[in-house]
C-alpha angles and dihedrals in degrees: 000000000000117000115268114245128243122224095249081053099052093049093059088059095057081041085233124125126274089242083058095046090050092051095040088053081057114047105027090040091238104200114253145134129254127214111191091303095337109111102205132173138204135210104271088037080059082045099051088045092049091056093041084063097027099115113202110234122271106257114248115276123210129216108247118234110255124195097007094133090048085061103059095048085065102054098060 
């Protein structure tokens, strides 16, 4: 069974403070797991956390073609 995580721990992870762990708890319900007044989390709450936050890749964008239709007018 792998150690539950503090807070402070779990921050270093997302490389945020622990004031912003603590707000972001909070306000966006992290999953965790309370002992008396102890926030701890486990792995898949770490894991839950992680693809709540996981953002897909932008799609490619390609450069328009700009002045295509200038060009041909001059080559006539």
């Amino acid at each position: 069974m792998d150690p539950l995580k503090t807070i402070g721990e779990v921050a270093a992870l997302f490389n945020i403070s622990r004031s912003t762990a603590y707000r972001l708890k909070k306000s966006d319900s992290w999953p965790c797991h309370l002992f008396g007044t102890e926030i701890r989390f486990s792995a898949e709450d770490v894991a839950a956390i992680q693809a709540k936050y996981a953002q897909t890749p932008a799609p490619d964008r390609r450069a328009p073609r700009i002045g295509t239709r200038a060009n041909r007018r001059n080559q006539k």
